[in-house]
ZALUM-406940 format. One record per atom (N, C-alpha, C, O): residue number from 0; residue in three letters; atom name; x, y, z. Coordinates in steps of 0.02 Angstrom, whole numbers, plus 32768, in hexadecimal, padded with zeros to 4 digits. Layout:
<node NUM; 'ALA'; 'CA'; <X; Y; Z>> ...
END
This chain:
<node 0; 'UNK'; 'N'; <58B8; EC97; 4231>> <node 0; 'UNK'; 'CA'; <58E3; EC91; 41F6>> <node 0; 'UNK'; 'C'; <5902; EC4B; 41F2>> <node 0; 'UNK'; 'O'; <5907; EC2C; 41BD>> <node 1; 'UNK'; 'N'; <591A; EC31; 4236>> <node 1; 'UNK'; 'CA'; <593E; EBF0; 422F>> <node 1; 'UNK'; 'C'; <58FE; EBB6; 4217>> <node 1; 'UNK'; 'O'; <5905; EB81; 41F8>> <node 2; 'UNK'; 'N'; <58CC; EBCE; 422D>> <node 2; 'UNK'; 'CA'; <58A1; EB85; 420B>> <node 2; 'UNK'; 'C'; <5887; EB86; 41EE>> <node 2; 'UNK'; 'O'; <585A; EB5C; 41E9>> <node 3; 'UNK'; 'N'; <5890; EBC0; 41BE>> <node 3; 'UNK'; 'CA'; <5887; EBCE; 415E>> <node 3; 'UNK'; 'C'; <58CD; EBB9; 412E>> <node 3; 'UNK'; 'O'; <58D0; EBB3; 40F1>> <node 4; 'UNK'; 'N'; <5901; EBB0; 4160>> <node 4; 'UNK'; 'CA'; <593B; EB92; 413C>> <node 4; 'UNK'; 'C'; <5937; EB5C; 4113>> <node 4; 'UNK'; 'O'; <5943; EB52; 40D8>> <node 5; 'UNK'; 'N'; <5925; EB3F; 413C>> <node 5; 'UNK'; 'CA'; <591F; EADD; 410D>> <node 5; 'UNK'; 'C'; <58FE; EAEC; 40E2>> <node 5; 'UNK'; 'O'; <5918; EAEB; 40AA>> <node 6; 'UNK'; 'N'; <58BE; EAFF; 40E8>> <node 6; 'UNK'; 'CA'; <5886; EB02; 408D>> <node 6; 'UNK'; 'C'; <58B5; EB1D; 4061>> <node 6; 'UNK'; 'O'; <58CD; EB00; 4030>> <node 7; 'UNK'; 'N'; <58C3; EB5E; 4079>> <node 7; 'UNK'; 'CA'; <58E6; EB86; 4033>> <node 7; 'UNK'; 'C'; <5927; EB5B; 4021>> <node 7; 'UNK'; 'O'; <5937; EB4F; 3FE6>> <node 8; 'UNK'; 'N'; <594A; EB44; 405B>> <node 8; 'UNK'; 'CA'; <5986; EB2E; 4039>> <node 8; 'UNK'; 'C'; <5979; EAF0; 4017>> <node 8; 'UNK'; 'O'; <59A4; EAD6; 3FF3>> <node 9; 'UNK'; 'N'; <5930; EACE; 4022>> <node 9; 'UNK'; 'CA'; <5935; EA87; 3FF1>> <node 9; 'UNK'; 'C'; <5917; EAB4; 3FB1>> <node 9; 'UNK'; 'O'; <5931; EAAB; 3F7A>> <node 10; 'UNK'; 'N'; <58EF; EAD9; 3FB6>> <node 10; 'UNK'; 'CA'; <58D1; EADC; 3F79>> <node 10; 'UNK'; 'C'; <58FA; EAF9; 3F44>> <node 10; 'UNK'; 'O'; <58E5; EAF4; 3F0A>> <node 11; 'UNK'; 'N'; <593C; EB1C; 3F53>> <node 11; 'UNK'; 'CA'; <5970; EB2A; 3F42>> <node 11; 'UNK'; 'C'; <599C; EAFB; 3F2B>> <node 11; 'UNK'; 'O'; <59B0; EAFC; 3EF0>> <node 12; 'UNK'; 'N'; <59AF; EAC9; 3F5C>> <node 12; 'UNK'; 'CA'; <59C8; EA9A; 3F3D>> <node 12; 'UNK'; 'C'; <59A2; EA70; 3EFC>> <node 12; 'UNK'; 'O'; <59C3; EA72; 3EC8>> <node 13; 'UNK'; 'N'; <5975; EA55; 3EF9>> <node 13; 'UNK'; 'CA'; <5956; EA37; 3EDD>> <node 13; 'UNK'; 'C'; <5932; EA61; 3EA6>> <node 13; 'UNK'; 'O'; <5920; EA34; 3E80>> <node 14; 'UNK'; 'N'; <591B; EA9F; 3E89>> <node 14; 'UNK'; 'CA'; <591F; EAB2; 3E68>> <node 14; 'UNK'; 'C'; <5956; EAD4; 3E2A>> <node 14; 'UNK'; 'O'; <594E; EAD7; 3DED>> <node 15; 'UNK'; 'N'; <5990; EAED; 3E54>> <node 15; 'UNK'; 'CA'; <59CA; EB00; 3E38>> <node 15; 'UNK'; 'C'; <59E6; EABA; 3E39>> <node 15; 'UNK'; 'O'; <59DE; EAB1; 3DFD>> <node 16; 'UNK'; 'N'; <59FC; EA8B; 3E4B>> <node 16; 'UNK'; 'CA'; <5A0D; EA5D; 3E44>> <node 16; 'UNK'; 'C'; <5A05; EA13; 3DFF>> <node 16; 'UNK'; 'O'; <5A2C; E9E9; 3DE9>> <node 17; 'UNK'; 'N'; <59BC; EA27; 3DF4>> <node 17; 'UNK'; 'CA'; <598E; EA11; 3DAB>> <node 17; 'UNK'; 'C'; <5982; EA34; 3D71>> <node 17; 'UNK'; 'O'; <596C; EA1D; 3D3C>> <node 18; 'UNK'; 'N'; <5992; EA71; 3D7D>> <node 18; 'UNK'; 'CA'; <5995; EAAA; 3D3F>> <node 18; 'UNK'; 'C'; <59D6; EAC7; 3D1D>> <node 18; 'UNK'; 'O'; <59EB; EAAF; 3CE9>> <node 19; 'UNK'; 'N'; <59F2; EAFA; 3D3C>> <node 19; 'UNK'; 'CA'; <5A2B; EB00; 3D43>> <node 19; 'UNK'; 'C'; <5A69; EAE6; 3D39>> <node 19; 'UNK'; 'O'; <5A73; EAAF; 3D53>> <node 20; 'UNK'; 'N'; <5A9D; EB03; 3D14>> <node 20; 'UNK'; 'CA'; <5AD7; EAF6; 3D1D>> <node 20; 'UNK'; 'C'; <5AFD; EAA5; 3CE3>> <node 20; 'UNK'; 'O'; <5AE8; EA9D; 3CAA>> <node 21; 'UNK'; 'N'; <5B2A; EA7C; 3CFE>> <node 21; 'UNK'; 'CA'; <5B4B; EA58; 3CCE>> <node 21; 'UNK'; 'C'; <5B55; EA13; 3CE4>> <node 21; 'UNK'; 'O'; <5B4F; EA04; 3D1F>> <node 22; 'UNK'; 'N'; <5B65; E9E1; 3CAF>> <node 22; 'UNK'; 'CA'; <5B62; E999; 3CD3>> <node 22; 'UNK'; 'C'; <5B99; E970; 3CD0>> <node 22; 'UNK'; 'O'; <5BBC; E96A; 3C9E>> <node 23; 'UNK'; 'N'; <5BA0; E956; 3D00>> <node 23; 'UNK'; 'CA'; <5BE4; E922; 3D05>> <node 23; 'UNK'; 'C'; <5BE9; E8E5; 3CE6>> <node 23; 'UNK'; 'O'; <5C17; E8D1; 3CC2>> <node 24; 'UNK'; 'N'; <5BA1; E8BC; 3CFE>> <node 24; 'UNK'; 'CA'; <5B89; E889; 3CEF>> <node 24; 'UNK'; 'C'; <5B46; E889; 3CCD>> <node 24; 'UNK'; 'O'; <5B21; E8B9; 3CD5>> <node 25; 'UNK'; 'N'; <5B35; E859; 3CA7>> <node 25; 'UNK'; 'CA'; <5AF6; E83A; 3C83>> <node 25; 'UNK'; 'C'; <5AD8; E81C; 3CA7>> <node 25; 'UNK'; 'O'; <5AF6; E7E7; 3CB4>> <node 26; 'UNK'; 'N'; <5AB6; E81F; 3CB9>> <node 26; 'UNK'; 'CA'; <5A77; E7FB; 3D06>> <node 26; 'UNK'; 'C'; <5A47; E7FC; 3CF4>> <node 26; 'UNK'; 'O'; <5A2D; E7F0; 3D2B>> <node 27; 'UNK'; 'N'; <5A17; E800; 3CCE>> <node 27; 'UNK'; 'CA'; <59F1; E7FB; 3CA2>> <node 27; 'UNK'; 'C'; <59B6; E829; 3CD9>> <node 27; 'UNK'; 'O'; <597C; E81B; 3CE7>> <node 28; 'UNK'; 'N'; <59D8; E858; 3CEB>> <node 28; 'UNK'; 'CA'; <59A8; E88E; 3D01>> <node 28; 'UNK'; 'C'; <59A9; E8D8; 3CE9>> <node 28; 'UNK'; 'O'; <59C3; E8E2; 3CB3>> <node 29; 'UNK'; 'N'; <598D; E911; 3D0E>> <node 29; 'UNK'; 'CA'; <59A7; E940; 3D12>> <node 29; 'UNK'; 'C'; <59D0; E976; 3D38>> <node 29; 'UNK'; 'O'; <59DA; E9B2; 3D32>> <node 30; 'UNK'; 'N'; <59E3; E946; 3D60>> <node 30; 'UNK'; 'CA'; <5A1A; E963; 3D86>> <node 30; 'UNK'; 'C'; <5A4F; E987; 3D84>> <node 30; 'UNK'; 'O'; <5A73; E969; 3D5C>> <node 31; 'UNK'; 'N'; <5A71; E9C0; 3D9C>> <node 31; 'UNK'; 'CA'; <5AA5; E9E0; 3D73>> <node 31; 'UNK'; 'C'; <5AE2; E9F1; 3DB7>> <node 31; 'UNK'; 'O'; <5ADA; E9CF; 3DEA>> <node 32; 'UNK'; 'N'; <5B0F; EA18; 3DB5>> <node 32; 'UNK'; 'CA'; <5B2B; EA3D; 3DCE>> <node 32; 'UNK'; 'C'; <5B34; EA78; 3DCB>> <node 32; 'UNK'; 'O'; <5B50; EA8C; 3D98>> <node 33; 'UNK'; 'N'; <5B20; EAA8; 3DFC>> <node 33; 'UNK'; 'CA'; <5B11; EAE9; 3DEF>> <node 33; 'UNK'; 'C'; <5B4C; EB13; 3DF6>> <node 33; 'UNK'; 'O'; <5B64; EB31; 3DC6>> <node 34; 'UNK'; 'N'; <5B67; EB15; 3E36>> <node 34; 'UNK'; 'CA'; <5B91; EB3D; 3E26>> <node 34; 'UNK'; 'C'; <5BE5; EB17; 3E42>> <node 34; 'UNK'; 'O'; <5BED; EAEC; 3E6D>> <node 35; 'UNK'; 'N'; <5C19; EB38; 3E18>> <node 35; 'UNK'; 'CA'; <5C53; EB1C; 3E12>> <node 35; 'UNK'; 'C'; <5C76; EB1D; 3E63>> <node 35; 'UNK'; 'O'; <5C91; EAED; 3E7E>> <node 36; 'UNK'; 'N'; <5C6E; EB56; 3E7D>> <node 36; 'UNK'; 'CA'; <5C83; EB59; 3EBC>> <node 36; 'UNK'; 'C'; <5C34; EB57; 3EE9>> <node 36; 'UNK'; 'O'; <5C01; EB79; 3EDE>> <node 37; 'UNK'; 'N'; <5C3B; EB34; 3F0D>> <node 37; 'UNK'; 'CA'; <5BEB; EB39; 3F25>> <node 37; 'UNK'; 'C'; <5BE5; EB38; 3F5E>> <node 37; 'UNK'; 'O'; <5BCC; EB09; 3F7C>> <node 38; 'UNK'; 'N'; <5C00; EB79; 3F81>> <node 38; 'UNK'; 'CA'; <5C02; EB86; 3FC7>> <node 38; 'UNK'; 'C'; <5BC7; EBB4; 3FDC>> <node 38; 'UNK'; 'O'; <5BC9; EBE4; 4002>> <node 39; 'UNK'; 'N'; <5BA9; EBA6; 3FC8>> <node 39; 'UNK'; 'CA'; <5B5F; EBD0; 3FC2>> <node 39; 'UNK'; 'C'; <5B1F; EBA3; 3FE4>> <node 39; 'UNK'; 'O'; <5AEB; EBBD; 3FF7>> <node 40; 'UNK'; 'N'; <5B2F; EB58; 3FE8>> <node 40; 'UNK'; 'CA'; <5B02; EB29; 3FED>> <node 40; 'UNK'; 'C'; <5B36; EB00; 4006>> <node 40; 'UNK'; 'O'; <5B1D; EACF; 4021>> <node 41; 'UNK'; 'N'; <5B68; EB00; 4008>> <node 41; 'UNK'; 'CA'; <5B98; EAC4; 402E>> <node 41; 'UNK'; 'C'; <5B9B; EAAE; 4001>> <node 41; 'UNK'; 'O'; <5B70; EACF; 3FE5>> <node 42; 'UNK'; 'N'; <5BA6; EA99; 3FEA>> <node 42; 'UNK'; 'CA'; <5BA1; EA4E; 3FAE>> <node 42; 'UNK'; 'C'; <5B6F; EA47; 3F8E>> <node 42; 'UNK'; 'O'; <5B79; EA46; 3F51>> <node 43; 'UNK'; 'N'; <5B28; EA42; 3FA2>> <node 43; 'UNK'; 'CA'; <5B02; EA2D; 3F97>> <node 43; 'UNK'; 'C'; <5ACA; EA3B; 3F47>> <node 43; 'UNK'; 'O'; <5A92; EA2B; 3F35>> <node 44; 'UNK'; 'N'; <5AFB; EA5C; 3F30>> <node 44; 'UNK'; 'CA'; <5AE8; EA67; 3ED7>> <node 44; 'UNK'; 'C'; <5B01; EA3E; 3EB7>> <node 44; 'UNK'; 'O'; <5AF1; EA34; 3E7D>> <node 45; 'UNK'; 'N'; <5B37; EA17; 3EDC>> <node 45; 'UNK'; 'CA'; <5B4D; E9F1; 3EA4>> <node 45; 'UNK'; 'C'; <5B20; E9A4; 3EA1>> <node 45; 'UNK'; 'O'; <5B33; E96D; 3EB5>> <node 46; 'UNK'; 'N'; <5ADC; E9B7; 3E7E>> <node 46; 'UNK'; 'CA'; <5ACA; E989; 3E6B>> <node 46; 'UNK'; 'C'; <5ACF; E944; 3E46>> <node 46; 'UNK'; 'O'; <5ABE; E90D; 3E5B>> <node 47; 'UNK'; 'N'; <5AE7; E953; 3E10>> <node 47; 'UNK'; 'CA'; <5AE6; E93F; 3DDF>> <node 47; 'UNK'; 'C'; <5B2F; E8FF; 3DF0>> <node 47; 'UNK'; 'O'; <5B3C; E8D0; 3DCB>> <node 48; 'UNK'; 'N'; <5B53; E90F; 3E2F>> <node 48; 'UNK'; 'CA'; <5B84; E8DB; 3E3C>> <node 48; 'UNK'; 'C'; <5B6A; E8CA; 3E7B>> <node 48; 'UNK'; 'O'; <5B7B; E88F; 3E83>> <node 49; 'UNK'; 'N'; <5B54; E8D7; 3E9F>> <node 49; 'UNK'; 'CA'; <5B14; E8B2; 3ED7>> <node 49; 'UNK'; 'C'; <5AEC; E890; 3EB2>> <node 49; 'UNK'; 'O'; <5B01; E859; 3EC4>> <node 50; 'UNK'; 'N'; <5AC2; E884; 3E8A>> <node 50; 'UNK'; 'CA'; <5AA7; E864; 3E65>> <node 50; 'UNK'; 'C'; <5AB5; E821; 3E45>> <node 50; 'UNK'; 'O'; <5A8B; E7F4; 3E44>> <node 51; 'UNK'; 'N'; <5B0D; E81B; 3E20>> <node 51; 'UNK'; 'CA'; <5B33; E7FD; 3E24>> <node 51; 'UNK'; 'C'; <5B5A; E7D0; 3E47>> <node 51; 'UNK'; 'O'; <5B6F; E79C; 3E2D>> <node 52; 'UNK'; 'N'; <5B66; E7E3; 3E8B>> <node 52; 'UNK'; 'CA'; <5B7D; E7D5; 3EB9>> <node 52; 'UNK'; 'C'; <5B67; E7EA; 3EF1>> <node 52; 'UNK'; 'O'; <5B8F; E800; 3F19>> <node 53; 'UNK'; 'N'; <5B13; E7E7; 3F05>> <node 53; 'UNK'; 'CA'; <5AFE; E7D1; 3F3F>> <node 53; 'UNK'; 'C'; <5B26; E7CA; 3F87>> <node 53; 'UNK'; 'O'; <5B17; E7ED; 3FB8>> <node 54; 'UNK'; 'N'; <5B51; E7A3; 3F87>> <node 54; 'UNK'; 'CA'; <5B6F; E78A; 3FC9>> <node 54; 'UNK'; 'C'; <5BA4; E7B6; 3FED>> <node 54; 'UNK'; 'O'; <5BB8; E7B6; 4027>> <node 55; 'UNK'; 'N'; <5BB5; E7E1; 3FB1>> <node 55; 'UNK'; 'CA'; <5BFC; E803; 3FA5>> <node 55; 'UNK'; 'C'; <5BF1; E839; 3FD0>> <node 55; 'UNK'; 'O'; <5BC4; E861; 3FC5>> <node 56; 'UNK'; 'N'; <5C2E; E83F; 401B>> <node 56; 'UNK'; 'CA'; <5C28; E879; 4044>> <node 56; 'UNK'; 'C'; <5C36; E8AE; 4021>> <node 56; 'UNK'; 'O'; <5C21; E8E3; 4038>> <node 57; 'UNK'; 'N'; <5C5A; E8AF; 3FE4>> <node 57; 'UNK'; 'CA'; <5C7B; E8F0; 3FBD>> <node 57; 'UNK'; 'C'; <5C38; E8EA; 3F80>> <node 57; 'UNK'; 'O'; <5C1C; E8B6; 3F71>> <node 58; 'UNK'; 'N'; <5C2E; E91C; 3F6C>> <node 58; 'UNK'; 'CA'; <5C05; E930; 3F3C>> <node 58; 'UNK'; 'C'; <5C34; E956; 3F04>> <node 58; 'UNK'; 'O'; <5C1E; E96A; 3ECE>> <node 59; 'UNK'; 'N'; <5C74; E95D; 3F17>> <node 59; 'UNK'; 'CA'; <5C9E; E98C; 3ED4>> <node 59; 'UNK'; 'C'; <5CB4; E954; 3EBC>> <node 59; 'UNK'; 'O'; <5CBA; E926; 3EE4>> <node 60; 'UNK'; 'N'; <5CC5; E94A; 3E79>> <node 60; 'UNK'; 'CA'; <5CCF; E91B; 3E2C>> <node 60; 'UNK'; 'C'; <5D1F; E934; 3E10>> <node 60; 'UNK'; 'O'; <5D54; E917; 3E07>> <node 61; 'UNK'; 'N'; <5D04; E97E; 3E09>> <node 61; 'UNK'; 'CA'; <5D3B; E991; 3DDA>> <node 61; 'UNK'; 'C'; <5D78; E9CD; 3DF9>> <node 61; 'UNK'; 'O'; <5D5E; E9FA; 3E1A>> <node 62; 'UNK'; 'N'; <5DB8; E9D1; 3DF2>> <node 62; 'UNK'; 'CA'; <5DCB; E9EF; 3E08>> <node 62; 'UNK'; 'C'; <5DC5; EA39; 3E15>> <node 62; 'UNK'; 'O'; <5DE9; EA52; 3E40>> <node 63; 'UNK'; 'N'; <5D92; EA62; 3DEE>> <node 63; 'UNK'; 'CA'; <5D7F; EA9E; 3E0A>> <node 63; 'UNK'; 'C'; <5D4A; EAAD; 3E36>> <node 63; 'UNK'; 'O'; <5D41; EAE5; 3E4D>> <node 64; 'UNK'; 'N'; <5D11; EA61; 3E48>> <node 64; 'UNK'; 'CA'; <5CF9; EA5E; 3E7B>> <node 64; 'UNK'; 'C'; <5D12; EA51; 3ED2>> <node 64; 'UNK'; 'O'; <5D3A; EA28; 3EE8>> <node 65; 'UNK'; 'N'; <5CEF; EA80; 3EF2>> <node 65; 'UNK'; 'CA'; <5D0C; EA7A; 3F28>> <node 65; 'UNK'; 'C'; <5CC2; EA7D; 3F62>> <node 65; 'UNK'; 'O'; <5C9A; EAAB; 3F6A>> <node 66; 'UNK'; 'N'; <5CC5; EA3F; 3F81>> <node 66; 'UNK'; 'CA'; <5C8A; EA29; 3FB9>> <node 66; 'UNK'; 'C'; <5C9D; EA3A; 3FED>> <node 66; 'UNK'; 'O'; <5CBE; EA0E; 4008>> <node 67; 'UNK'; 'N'; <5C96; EA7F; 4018>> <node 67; 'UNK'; 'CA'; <5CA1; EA9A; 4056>> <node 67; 'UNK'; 'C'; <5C7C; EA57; 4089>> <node 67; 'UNK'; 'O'; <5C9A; EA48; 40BD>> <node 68; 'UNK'; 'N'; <5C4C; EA3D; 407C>> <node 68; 'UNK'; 'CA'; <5C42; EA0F; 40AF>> <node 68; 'UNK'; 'C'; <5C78; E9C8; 40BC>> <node 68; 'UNK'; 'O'; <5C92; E9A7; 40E9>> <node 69; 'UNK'; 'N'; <5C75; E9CC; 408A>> <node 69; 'UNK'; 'CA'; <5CAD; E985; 407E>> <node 69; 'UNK'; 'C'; <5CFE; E9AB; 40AA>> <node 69; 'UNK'; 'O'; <5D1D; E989; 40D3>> <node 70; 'UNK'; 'N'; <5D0F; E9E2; 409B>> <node 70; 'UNK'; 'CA'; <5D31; EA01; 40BA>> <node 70; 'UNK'; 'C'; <5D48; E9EF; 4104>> <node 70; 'UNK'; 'O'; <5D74; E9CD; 411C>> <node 71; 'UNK'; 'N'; <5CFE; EA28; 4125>> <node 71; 'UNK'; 'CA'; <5CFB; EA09; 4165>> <node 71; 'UNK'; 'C'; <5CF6; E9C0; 418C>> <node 71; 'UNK'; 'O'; <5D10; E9B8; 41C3>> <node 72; 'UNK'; 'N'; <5CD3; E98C; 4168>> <node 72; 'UNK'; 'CA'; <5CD0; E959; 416C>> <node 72; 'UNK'; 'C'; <5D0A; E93A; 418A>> <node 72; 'UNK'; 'O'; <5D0D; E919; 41BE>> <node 73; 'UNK'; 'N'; <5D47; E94D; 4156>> <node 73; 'UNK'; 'CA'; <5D8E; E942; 4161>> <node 73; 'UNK'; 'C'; <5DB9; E955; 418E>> <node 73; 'UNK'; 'O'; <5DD8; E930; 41B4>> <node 74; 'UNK'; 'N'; <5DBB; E996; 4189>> <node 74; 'UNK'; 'CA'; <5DBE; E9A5; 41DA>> <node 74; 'UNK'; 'C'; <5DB5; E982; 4218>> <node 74; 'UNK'; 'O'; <5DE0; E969; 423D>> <node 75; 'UNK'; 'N'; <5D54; E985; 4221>> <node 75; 'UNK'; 'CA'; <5D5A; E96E; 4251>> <node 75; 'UNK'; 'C'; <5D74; E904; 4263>> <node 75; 'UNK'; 'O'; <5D76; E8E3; 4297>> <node 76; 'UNK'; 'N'; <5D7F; E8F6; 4221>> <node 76; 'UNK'; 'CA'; <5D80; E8B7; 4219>> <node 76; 'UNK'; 'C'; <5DDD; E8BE; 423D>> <node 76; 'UNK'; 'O'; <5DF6; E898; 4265>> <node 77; 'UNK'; 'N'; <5DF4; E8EC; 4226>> <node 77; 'UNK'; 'CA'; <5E35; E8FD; 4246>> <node 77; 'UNK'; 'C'; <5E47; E90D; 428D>> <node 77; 'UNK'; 'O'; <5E7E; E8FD; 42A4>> <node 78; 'UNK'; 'N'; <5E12; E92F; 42B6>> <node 78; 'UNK'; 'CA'; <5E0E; E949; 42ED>> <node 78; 'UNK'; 'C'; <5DF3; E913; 4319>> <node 78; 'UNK'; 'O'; <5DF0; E91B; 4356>> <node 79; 'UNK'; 'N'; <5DD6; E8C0; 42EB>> <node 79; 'UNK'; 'CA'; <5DC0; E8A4; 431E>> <node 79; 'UNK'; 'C'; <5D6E; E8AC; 4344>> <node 79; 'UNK'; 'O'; <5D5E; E88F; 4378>> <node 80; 'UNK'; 'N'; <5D46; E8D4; 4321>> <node 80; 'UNK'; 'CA'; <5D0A; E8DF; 4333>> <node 80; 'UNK'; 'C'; <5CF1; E8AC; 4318>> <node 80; 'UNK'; 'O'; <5CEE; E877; 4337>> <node 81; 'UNK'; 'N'; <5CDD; E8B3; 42DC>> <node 81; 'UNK'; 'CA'; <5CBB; E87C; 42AA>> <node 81; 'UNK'; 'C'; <5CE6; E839; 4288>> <node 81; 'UNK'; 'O'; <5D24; E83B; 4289>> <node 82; 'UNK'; 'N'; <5CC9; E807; 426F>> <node 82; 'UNK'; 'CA'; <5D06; E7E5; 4252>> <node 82; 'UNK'; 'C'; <5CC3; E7CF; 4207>> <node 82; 'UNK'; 'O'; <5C87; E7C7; 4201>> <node 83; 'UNK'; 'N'; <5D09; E7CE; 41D3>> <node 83; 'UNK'; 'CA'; <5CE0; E7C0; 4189>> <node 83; 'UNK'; 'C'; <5CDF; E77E; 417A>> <node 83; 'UNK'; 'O'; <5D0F; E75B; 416A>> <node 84; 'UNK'; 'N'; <5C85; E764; 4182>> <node 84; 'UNK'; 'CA'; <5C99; E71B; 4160>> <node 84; 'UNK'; 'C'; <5C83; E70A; 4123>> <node 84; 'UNK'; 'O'; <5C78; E6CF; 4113>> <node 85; 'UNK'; 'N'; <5C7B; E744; 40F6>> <node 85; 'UNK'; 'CA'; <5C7A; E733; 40AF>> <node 85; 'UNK'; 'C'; <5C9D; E76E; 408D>> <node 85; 'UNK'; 'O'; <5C83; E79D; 4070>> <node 86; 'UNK'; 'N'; <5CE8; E75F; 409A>> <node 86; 'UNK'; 'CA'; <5D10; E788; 405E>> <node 86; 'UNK'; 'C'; <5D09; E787; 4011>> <node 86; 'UNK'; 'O'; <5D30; E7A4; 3FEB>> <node 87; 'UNK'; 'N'; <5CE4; E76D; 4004>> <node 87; 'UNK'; 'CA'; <5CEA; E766; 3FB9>> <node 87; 'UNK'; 'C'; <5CD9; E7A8; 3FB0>> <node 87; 'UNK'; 'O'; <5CBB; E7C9; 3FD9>> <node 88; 'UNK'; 'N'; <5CF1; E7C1; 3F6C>> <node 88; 'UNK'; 'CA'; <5CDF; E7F8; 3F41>> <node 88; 'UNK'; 'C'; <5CD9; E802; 3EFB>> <node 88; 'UNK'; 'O'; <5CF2; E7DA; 3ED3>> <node 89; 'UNK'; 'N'; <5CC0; E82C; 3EEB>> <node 89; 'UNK'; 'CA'; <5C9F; E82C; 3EB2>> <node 89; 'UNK'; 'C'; <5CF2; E837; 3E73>> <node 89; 'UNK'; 'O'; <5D26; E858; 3E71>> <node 90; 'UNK'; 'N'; <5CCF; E807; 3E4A>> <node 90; 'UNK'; 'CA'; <5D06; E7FB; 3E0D>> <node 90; 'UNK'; 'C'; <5D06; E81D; 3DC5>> <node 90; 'UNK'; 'O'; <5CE8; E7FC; 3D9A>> <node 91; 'UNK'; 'N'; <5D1E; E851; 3DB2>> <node 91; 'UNK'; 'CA'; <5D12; E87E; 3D6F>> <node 91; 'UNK'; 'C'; <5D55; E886; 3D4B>> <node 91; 'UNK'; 'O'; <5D83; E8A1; 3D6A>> <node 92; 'UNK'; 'N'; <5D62; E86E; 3D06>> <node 92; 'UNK'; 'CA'; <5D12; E84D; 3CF0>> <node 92; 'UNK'; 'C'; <5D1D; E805; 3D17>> <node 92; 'UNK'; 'O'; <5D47; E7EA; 3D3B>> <node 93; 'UNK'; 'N'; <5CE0; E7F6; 3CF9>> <node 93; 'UNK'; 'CA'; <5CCF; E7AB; 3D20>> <node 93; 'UNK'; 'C'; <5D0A; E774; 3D08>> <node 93; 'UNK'; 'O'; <5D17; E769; 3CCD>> <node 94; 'UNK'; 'N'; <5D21; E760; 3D2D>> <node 94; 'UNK'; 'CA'; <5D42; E704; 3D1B>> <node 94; 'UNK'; 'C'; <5D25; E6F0; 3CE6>> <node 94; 'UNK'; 'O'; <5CEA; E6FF; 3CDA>> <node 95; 'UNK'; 'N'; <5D55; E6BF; 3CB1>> <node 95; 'UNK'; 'CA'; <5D41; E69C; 3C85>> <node 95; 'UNK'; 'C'; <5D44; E651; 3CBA>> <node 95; 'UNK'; 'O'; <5D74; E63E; 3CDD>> <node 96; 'UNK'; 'N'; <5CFF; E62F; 3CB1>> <node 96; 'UNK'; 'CA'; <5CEF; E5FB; 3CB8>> <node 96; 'UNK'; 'C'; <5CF8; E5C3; 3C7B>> <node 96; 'UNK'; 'O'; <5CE8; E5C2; 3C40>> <node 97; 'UNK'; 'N'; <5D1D; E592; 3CAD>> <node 97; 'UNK'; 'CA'; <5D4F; E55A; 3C6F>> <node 97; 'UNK'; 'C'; <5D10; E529; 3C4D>> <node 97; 'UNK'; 'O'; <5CEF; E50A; 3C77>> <node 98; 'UNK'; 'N'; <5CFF; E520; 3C10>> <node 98; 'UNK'; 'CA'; <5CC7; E4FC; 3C0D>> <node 98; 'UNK'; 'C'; <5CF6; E4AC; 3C20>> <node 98; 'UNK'; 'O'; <5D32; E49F; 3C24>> <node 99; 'UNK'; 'N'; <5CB9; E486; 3C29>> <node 99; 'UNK'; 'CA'; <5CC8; E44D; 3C62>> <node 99; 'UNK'; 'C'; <5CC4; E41A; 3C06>> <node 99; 'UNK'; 'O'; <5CCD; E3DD; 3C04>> 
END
């Protein structure tokens, strides 16, 4: 069972993730966010702001999203296990950029 996990859970991700659900950002894909609380996959539905923000340990945007991984992350970033060297997080809606 454990090493049927990964297939199903990417193909899961990556299908529900491209079909499914609602968008934060314009990324000129089809990427979405599936579900609002997404403790089902860790985080990992929230496409459509991964997509966006790539780098971003948090994958939640908006305040009714909530990234159980990003969660733990914190924690243990608290406890001293791990340490975070890219805090940035994802921005909704996006920043207005000043034209130059």
């Amino acid at each position: 069972m454990h090493f049927l996990m990964g297939p199903i859970h990417g193909a899961i991700v990556n299908w529900c993730g491209h079909k499914y659900g609602y968008v934060n950002f314009e990324n000129g894909d089809q990427s979405r966010n599936t579900l609002p609380f997404d403790f089902v996959t860790m985080g990992e539905l929230f496409q459509n702001n991964h997509h966006k923000y790539g780098s971003s340990p948090d994958f939640s945007a908006r305040w009714f999203e909530i990234d159980p991984t990003w969660q733990m992350l914190k924690l243990l970033a608290f406890l001293r296990v791990v340490k975070i060297r890219t805090p940035q997080r994802v921005a909704y809606p996006e920043p207005l950029r000043k034209a130059a």
